[in-house]
C-alpha positions in Angstrom: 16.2 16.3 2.4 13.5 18.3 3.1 11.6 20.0 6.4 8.4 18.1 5.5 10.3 14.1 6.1 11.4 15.2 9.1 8.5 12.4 10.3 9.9 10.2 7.9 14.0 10.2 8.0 13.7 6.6 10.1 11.7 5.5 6.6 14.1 6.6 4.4 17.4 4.9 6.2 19.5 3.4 3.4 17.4 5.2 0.8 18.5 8.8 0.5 20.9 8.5 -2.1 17.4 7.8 -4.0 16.2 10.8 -2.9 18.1 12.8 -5.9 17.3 10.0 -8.5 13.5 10.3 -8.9 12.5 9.5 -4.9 11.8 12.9 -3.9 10.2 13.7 -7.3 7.7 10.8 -7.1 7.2 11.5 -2.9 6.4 15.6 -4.2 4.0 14.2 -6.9 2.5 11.7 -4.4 2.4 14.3 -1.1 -0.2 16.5 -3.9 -2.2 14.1 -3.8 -2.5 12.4 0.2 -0.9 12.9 3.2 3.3 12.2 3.6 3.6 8.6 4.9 1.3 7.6 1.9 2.9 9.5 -0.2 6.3 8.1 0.8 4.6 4.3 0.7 4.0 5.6 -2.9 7.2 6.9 -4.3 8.6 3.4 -2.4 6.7 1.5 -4.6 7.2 3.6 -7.7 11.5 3.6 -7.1 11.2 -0.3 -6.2 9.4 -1.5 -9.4 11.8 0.9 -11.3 14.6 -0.6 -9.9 13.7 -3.8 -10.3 13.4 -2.8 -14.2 10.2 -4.4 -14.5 9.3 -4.4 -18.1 13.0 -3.8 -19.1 15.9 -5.8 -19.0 17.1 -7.7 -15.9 18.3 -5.5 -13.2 21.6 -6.3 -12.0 21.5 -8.1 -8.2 21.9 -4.6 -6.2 19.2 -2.9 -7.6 17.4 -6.1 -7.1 17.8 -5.8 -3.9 17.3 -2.0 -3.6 14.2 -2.8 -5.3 12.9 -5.0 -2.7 13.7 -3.0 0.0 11.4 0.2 -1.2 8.8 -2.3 -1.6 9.5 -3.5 2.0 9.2 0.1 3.3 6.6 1.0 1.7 4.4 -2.3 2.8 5.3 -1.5 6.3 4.7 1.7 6.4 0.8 0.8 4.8 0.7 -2.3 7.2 1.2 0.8 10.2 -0.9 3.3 9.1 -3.4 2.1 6.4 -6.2 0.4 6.0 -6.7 -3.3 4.9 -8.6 -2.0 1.2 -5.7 0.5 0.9 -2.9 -1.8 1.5 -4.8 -4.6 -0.9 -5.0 -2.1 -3.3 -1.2 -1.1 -3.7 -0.6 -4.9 -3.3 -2.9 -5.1 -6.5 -0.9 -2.4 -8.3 2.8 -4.4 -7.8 0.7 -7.3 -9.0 -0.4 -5.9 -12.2 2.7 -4.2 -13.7 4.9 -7.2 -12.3 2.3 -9.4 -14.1 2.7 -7.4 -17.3 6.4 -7.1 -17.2 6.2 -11.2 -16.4 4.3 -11.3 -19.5 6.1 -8.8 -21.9 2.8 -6.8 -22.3 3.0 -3.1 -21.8 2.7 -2.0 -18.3 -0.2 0.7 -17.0 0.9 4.1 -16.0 2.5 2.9 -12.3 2.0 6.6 -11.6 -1.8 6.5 -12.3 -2.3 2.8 -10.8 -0.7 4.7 -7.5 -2.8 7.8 -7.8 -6.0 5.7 -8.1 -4.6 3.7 -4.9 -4.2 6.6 -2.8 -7.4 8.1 -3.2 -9.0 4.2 -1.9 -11.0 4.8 1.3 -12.8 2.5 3.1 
């Protein structure tokens, strides 16, 4: 992993073999954009609702699972450090693509839905 989550290895306990499969892409994207523990909250939220293969076929139990604990991380981490529109806001964005994928209607970009939640200040 690298120098710059030195902050965040406790975040990332039971989650680095996701750094490798799009995690630390996502975070890199993210950390462009905002500061690292919001960018971390962000790639959490992006691997979660990937793994939960929302707006694809089931995933398997696991990856459920998986799934549910990057969005666990990631709402902690906004619940520590963020403010109430902020966290609303990326509650908002797992609403709307798991209320498309619930619908079978194409989901937004999850990348630009983050991007706009980011950049949310108070």
């Amino acid at each position: 992993m690298s120098e710059q989550l030195d902050v965040l290895e406790e975040d990332l306990s039971n989650l680095e073999h996701l750094w490798d499969q799009g995690l630390g892409e996502a975070f890199n994207f993210y950390r462009a954009h905002s500061e690292p523990t919001l960018a971390l909250a962000a790639a959490l939220v992006e691997a979660g609702c990937r793994l939960q293969g929302l707006g694809q076929a089931a995933a398997d139990a696991g990856e459920l699972l998986l799934g549910d604990l990057c969005l666990a991380r990631a709402s902690r981490l906004l619940a520590e450090g963020s403010d109430l529109e902020r966290q609303i806001s990326f509650a908002t964005v797992v609403e709307t693509v798991s209320a498309a994928a619930a619908s079978e209607l194409p989901s937004p970009s999850l990348r630009a839905l983050l991007t706009v939640a980011i950049g949310t200040h108070p």
